[in-house]
Steps between C-alpha positions, in 0.01 A plus 500: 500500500695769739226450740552115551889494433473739779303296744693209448830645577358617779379154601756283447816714559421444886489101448230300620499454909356154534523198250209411285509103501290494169452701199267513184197468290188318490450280195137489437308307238432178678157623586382706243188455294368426841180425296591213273517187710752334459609682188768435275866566584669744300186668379294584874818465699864453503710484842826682344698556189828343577692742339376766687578328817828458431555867406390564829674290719805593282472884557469388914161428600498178745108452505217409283147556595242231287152514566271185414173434514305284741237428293749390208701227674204418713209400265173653596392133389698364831491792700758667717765217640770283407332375182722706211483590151839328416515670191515855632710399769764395323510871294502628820816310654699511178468861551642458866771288395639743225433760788705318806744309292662863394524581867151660491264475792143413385175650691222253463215744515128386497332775321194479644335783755472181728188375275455232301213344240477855295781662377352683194440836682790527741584622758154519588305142363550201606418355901671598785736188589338361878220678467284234684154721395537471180449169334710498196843641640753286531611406917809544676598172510475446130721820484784307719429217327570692211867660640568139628522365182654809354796553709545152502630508148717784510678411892793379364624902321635663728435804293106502508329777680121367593273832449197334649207706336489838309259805684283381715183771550165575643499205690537433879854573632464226698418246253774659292709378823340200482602392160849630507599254819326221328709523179836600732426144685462316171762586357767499805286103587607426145834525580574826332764780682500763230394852542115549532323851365228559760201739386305754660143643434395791263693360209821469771539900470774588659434865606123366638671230698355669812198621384169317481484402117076452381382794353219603674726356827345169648616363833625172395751677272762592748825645471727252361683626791284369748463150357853371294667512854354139535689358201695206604800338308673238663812594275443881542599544181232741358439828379204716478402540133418868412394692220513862414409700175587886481185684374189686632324218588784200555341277217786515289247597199587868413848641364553765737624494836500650815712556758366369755766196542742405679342670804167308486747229563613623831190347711585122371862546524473595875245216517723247355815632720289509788409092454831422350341388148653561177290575198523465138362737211390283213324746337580854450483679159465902382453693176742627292572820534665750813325522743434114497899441458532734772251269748630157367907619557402633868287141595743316396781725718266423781487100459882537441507722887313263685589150532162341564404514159712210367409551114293608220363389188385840204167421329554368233668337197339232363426386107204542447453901582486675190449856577439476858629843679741346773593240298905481501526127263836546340444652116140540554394664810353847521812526812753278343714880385365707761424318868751250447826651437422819649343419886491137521816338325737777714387358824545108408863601393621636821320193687773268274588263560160338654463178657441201310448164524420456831181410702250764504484695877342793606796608681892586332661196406866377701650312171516831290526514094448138381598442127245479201555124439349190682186738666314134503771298687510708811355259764249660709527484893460152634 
């Protein structure tokens, strides 16, 4: 305990340097039991408990991460497109609209490794999305299709984040590229202006953002570096969606940590200042115990120093957990006394008040604080 009351003095006596635009967890459930198709809500997956979200966004946090499941509101039955499964997509928005109507902003994130038609063994089954060799994956154009409809629904809240697809990997970079502009153009052709999450290769790593990411290395998986610089957004109004996990091997699968971050964030952060991007951490999570306190406080210190990382979102609360080791769900989670209170909750309170209730950017907003009521009746732009 002296250990971490010590490091977060130390931390937060300075002040943070640069505004953090959005703060909090990821909510996952939506896509768990991966292997029951479509599986039965409230038993293989639940978006959020609502009390839990609420006990969040009281004690500060401004953001909500919820995964979902392609292959859950797009029947394998119909394939990958604008054909829904109504009945999971209306869990999924009620969860949004408890989410945004509190002054919450809601990431839409496609949990899916940019694959689609096998979800039982992920991150690795499934086919890769455009890969035009293989002839069961699903094709680019039925992945726009897809965000067309999608966005579509939601264009009208202002506080909807659109987090196009969760870890892409061992694929081309290029088609990775490829994918990412075709959803950015369906969405913005839709008519939807809200902040856009924009993946990477290697599950979006962000301390391998300039390193080839296939293990053994392959020549079509280039440095995110070398490729994203083609992204176009005729709103500019994305972000680069990064991960990062804090133990020997950055799978976020083992309790202790290393100490590796914040400097193996140094490379991307000179990338993204170089380019004049901002980036976003959506997931991040550590063990519980010193040395991971230590390597969580000093990360997020270093997203709070430089100003093109515009937020972050801690993995993970979420209902349906049980005894999962970074779990911080209010009452239940293995982090919900330890993480919480001691590393993460100090840093949301000297953020306070954030922003809410305004539409999403990946830049500092001019209206400042917004109130908690009437998220829904803000008119977007135009």
């Amino acid at each position: 305990m002296k250990l971490v009351s010590w490091i977060l003095t130390g931390a937060l006596v300075g002040g943070s340097t640069c505004e953090i635009i959005y703060a909090g967890v990821n909510s996952a459930g939506g896509e768990f039991a991966q292997e029951n198709l479509p599986g039965a809500f409230g038993i293989d997956y639940l978006f959020i408990n609502e009390s839990s979200i609420d006990y969040f966004l009281n004690a500060g946090v401004n953001t909500i991460r919820v995964p979902f499941l392609l292959e859950r509101i797009c029947p394998l039955e119909t394939g990958l497109g604008s054909v829904f499964n109504e009945s999971y997509f209306v869990e999924l928005q009620s969860a949004v609209t408890h989410i945004t109507t509190r002054g919450g902003y809601a990431i839409l994130d496609a949990h899916n490794y940019m694959r689609y038609n096998d979800p039982s063994m992920q991150p690795n089954s499934g086919s890769i999305i455009g890969n035009m060799s293989d002839p069961q994956a699903a094709t680019t154009e039925s992945l726009a299709a897809f965000w067309t409809e999608f966005s579509t629904r939601f264009k009208t809240n202002p506080n909807v984040i659109f987090g196009i697809m969760n870890e892409p990997h061992t694929m081309p970079t290029d088609l990775v590229l490829k994918n990412d502009q075709a959803m950015i153009d369906a969405i913005r052709a839709a008519g939807a202006q809200q902040l856009i999450l924009v993946p990477g290769n290697g599950f979006t790593g962000a301390h391998r953002w300039l390193n080839t990411t296939c293990s053994p290395a392959q020549a079509e998986c280039t440095p995110n570096a070398d490729v994203l610089t083609a992204i176009t957004d005729p709103l500019s109004n994305f972000a680069f969606d990064m991960h990062l996990y804090f133990d020997n091997d950055t799978s976020g699968t083992h309790e202790e940590c290393t100490l590796a971050a914040p400097a193996n964030l140094q490379p991307v952060t000179q990338w993204l200042r170089q380019h004049n991007y901002t980036a976003f951490l959506s997931e991040f999570g550590a063990g519980a115990n010193p040395t991971c306190f230590r390597t969580l406080n000093d990360t997020l210190v270093f997203l709070e120093e430089n100003a093109e990382f515009v937020g972050w979102t801690y993995w993970a609360a979420g209902p349906l957990w049980g005894d999962y080791f970074l779990s911080i769900e209010p009452g239940e989670g293995a982090q919900s006394n330890t993480t919480w209170p001691m590393v993460l909750e100090p840093h949301i309170k000297s953020y306070g008040p954030m922003v809410r209730c305004g539409v999403s950017g990946s830049r500092a907003p001019t209206g400042g604080v917004r109130g908690l009521e009437g998220c829904l009746g803000v008119k977007l732009p135009g």
